[in-house]
Backbone as a printed PyTorch tensor [residue, N CA C, xyz], in Angstrom:
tensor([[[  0.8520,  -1.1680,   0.0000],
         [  0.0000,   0.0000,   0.0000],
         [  0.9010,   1.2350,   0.0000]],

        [[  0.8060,   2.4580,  -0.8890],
         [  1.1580,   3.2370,  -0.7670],
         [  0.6080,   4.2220,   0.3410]],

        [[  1.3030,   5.5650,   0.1610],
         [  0.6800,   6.6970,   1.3340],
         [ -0.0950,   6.9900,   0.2730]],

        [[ -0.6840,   6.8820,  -0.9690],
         [ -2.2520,   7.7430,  -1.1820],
         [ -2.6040,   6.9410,  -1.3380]],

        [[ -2.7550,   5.5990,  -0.9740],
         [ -4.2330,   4.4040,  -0.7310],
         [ -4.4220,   4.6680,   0.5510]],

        [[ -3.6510,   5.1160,   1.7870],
         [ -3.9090,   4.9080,   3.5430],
         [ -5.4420,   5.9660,   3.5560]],

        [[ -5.6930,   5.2870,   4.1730],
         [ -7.0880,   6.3600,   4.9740],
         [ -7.0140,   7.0320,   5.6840]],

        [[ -7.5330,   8.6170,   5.2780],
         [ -6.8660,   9.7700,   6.2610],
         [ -7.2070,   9.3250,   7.5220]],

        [[ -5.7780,  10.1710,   8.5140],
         [ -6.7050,  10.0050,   9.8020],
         [ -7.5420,  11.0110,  10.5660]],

        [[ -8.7390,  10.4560,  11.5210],
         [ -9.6580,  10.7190,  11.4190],
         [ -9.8090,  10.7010,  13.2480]],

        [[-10.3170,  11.8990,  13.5510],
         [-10.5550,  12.1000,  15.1130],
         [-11.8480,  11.9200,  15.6040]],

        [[-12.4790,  11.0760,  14.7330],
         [-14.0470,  10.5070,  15.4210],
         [-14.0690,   9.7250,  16.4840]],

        [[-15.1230,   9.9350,  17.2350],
         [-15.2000,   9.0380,  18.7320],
         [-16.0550,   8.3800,  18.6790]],

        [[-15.9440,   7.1390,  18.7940],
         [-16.7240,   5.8200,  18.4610],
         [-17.0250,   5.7230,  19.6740]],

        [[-18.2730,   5.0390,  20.0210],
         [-18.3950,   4.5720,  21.3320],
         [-19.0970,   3.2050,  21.1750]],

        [[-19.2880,   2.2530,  22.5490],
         [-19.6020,   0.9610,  22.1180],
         [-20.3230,   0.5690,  23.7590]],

        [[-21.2570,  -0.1290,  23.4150],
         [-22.4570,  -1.0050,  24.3200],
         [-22.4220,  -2.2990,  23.9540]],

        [[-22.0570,  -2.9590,  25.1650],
         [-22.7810,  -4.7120,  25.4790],
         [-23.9200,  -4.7150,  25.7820]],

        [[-24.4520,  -5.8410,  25.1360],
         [-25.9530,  -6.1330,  25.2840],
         [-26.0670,  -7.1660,  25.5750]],

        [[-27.0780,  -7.7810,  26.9390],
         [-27.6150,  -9.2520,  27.3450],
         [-28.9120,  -9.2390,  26.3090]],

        [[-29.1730, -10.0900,  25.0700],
         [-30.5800,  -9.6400,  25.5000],
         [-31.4020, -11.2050,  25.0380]],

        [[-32.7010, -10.8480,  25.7590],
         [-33.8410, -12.3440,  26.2280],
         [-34.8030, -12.2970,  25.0300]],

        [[-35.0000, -12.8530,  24.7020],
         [-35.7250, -13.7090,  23.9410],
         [-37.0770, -14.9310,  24.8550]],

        [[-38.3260, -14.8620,  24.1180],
         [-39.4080, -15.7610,  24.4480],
         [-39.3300, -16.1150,  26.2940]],

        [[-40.0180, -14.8950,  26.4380],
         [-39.5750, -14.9180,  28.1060],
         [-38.4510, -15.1890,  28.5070]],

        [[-36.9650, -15.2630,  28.5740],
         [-36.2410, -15.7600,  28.7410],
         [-35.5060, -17.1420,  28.3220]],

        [[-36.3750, -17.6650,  27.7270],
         [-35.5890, -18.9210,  27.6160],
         [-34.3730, -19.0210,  26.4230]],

        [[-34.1810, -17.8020,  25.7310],
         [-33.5870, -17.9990,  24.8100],
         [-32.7850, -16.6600,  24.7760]],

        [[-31.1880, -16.4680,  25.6330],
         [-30.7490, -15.2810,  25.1990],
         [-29.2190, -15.1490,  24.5270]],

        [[-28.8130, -13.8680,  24.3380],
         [-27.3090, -13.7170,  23.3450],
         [-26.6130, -12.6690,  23.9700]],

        [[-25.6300, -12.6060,  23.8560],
         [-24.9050, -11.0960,  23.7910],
         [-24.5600, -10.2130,  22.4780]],

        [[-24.6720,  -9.5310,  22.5560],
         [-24.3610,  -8.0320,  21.3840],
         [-23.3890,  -7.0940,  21.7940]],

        [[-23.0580,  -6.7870,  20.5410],
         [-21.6800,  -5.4450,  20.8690],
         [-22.3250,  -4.7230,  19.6370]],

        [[-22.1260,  -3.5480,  20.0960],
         [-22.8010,  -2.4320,  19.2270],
         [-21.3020,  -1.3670,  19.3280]],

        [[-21.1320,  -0.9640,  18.0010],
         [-19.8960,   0.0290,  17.9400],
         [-20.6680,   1.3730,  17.1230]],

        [[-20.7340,   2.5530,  17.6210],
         [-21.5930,   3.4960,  17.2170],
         [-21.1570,   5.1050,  16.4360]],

        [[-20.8060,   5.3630,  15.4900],
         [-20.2230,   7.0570,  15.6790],
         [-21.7760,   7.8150,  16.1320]],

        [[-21.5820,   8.4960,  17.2490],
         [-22.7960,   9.1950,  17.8580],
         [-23.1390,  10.3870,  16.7050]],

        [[-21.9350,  10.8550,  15.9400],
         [-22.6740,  11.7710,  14.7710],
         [-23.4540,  11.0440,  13.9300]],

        [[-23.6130,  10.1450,  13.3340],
         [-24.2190,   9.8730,  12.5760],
         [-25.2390,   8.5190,  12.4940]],

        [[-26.6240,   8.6720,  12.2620],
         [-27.8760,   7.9410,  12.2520],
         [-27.0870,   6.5750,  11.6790]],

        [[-26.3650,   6.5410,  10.6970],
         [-25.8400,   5.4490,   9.2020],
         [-24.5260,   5.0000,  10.0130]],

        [[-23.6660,   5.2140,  10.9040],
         [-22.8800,   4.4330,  11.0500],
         [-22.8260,   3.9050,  12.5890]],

        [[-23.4980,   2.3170,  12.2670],
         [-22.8980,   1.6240,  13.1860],
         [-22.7480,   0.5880,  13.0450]],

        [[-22.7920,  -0.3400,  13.9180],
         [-22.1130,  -1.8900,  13.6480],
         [-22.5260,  -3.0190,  15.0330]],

        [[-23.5470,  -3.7320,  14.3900],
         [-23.8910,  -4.3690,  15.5710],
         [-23.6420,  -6.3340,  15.7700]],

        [[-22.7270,  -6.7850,  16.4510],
         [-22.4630,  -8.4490,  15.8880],
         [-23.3180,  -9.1170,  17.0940]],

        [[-23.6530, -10.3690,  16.8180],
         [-24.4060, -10.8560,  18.0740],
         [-23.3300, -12.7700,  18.0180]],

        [[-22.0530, -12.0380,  17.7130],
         [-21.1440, -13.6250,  17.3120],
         [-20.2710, -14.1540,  18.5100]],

        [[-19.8010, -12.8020,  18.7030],
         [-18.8780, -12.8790,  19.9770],
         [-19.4200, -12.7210,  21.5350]],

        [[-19.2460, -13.9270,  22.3910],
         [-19.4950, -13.4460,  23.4220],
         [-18.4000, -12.5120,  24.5250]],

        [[-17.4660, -13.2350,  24.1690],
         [-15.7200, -12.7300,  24.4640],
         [-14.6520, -12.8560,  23.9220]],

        [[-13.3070, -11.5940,  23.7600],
         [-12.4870, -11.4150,  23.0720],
         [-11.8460, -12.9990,  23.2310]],

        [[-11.8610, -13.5280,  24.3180],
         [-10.8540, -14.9170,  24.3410],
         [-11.6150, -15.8110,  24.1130]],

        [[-12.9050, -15.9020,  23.8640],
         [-13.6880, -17.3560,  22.8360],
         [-13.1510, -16.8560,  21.2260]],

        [[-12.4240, -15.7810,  20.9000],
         [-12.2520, -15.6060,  19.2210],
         [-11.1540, -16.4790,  19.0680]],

        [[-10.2310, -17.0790,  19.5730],
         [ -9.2590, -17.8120,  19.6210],
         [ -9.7100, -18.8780,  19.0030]]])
């Protein structure tokens, strides 16, 4: 990669929420990670794959 393919850098503040969440009264639940830029409605990012960084192993 050259320096005019890199992606400028960029001083946005991302912020991020864990989520428990229940399903059919409880009997059925997951975790979520939500990664958010608070400026904008269009960017975020929500996985329901990972429960923890050390199950990605």
């Amino acid at each position: 990669m050259t320096d005019a393919e890199q992606t400028p850098a960029r001083d946005d503040e991302l912020t991020s929420h864990g989520y428990h969440i229940t399903l059919d009264d409880g009997r059925d639940s997951f975790f979520a990670l939500s990664i958010e830029d608070q400026r904008s409605d269009d960017a975020w990012l929500m996985s329901d794959t990972v429960r923890a960084l050390d199950e990605m192993r």
